[in-house]
N, C-alpha and C positions, 0 to 999 in steps of 0.2 A: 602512239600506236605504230605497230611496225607494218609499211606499206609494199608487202611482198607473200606471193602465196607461201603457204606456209605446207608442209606435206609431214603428219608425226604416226609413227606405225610405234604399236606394239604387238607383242607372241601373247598367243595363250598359252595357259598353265593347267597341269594339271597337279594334284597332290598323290607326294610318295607316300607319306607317314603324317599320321597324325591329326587326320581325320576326327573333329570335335573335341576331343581334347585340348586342343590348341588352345578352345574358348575359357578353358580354364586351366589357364597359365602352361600348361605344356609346351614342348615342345612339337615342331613342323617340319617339313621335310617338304620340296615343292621343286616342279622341275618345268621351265621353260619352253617350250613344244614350237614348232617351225610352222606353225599355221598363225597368220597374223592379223590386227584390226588396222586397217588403214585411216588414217583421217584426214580430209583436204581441207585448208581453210582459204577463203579465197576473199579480201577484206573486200567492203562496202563503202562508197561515202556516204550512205544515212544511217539508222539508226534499226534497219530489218534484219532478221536471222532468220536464213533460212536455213534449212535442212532435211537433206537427199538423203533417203537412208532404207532400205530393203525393210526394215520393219514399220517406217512412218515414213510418207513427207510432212515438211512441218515449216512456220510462215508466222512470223509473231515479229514484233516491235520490242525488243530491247527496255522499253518503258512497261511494256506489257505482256511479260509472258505469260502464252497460253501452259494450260497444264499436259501433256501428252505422257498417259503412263507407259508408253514404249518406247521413248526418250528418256525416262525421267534420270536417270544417271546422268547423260550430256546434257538435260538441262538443268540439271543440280550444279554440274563441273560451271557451265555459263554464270548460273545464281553466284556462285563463290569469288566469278571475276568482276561481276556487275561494276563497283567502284571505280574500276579500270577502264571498264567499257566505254569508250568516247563513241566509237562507230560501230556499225552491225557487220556483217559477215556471211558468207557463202559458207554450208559445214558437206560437203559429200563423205558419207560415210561409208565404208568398201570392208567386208569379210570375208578373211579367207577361209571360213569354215560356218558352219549351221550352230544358231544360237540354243536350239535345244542339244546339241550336245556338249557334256561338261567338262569344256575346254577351257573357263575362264574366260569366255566373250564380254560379259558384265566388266569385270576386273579390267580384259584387254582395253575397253572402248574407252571404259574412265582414265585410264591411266595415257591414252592416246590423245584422249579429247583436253585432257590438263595440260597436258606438254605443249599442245598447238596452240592453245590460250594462252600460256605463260609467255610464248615466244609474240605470240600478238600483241601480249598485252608489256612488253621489253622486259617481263621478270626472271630476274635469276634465280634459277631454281636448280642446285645439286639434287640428286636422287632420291636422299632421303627425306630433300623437304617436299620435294614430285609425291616421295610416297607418301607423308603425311596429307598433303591435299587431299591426293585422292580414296585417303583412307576417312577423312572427315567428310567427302561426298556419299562415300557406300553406307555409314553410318546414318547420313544425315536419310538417304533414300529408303532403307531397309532397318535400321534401328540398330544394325547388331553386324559384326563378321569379321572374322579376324583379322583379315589382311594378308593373310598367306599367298592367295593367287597374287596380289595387288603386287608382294616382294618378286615374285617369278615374274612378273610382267617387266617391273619396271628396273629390274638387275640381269634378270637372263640366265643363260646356263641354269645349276643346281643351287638350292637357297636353303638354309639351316634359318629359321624364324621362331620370334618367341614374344608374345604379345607384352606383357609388362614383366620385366622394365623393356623395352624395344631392342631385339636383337634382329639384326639381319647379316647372315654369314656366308658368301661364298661358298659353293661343296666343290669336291671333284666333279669329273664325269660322272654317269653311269651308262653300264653296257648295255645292249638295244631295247626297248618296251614295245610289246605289244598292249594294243589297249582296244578295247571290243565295247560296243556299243550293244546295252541286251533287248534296244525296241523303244521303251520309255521314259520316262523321269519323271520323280518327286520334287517338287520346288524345295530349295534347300531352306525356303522358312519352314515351311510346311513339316520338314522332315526335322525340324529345332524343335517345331510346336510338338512332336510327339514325343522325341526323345525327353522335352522333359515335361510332358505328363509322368513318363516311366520313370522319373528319376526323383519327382515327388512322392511315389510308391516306399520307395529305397533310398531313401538321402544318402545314406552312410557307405551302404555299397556300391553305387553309382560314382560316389568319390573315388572310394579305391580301385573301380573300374578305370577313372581318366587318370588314375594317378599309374595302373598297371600300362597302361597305354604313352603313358609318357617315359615309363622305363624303357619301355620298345621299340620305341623312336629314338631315345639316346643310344639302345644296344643297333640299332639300324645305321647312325648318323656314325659312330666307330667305325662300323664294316665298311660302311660305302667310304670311307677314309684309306682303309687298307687296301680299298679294289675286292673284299672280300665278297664275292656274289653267292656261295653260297649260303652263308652267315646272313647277308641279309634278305636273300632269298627266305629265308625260314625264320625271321623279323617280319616280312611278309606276310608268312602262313598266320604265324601267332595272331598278329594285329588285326587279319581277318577275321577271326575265333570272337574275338571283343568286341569287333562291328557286329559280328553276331549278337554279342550277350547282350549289346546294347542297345537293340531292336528295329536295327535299319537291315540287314539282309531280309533276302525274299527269295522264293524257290529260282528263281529265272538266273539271280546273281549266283546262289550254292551253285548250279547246275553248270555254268560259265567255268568258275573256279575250280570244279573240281576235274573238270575235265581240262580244263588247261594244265592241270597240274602232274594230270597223266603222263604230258610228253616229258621225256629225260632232256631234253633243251630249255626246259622252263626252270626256275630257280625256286619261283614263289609267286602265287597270283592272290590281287585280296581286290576290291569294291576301291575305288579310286572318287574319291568323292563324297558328299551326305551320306549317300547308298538311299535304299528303295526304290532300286531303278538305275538308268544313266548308266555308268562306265565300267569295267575294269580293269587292271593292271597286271599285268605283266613280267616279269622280268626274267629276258629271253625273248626267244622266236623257234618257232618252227609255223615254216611254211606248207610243211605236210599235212598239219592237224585240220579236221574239215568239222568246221562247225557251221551254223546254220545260224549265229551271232554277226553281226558286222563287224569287220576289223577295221578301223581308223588307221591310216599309215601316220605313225607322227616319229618327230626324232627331236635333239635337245635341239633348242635356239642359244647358239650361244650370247648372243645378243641381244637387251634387254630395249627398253624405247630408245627408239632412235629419230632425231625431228630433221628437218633439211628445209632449208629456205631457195626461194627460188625469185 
């Protein structure tokens, strides 16, 4: 065990393209955001875990974890090192942003929480085996999800993702995002559980809706290659259109979208996320337009988990 504070941050994420799709075999699109999960590990000589954390405190023995379902990702990431675990640990957990909004906080804190333990527990771990852990924790806690936030967290900047076979690809830049928060949110199971009721309706056209949606993310993932914002500006609009068809928009998100879309500084605005609620996107600014939605300031990270020993 390695006997030195250990301190691992990662960014939250938010997704460009490819919203639900992703889940069957599409292509993602996913961008790293400058708001981050902090982790402090601070070793023990017995065998206690404790954990400081705005949504829980939490006090269990290493031989006996309790269950805390507002933990349960950090202490799924714990479960996965148990083998390892000789001693207990100090866990302070720090955000720099609000868990109901869908910035990838889940995603951030797993992928924070694995890098601090790796380094505790003296394992090497390159990125994409960081990103496997932590994609077999979000599985292991929720059943299901593709790992797009997981890639933006734990690479940083802009990520091109593709669930089987595994691809994770570097993008360029992109130019500024605004992203507006419309009040509430749909839990992203919740919003799986309905989408596919609707997709049991329509088997056949439900495919060729993710499969129209994955053309749109590849004509999206060219533009953002050339720098071309208005091309994917209106890769945006489209991809909207099919979160539409596919029964996650609601009055509050149309009402958002279309009125961002009024300004000549905007490119393309679409539902950043499940949808039914929660966020949207952007791309562009104007600081003139006055809406009555919260705007999140966020900008890329280019920097993905990053651990420091002390």
């Amino acid at each position: 065990m390695l006997d030195s504070v250990i301190r691992a941050s990662a960014p939250g994420s938010i997704m460009l393209m490819g919203e639900h799709s992703v889940l069957f075999g599409e292509r993602a699109l996913a961008c790293a955001v400058d708001k981050h999960i902090y982790v402090t590990l601070t070793p023990r000589d017995d065998r206690v875990v404790n954990i400081d954390s705005s949504l829980a405190d939490y006090s269990a023995d290493l031989d006996d974890l309790k269950v805390e379902a507002k933990l349960s990702f950090v202490l799924a990431v714990i479960e996965q090192h148990l083998d390892d675990l000789h001693k207990g640990f100090d866990l302070k957990i720090e955000a720099g942003f609000g868990h109901t909004l869908g910035l990838g906080s889940s995603a951030a804190v797993t992928v924070a929480t694995t890098a601090a333990l790796d380094a505790y527990c003296q394992q090497a771990s390159d990125s994409y085996e960081l990103f496997r852990k932590a994609l077999a924790t979000v599985h292991k806690v929720q059943g299901r999800g593709s790992g797009t936030d997981l890639a933006a967290s734990v690479f940083g900047a802009s990520v091109g993702y593709t669930v089987n076979p595994c691809q994770i690809e570097p993008l360029g830049q992109v130019p500024q995002l605004s992203l507006y928060y419309v009040g509430y949110k749909t839990t992203t199971p919740e919003v799986l559980r309905q989408v596919e009721q609707h997709t049991k309706t329509l088997p056949e056209l439900y495919q060729k809706l993710y499969w129209l949606m994955g053309q749109c993310t590849f004509d999206a993932e060219a533009a953002l290659a050339k720098q071309d914002w208005q091309a994917l500006g209106q890769c945006m609009n489209v991809y909207q259109g099919l979160m539409d068809a596919l029964g996650v928009n609601d009055l509050a998100l149309s009402d958002l979208v279309y009125r961002l879309r009024q300004s000549s500084k905007i490119y393309g605005a679409k539902i950043s996320g499940s949808g039914l609620g929660d966020c949207v996107l952007a791309l562009g600014s104007d600081p003139e337009l006055a809406l009555e939605y919260q705007e999140i300031p966020v900008s890329l990270s280019p920097q993905g988990v990053n651990v420091e020993i002390y």
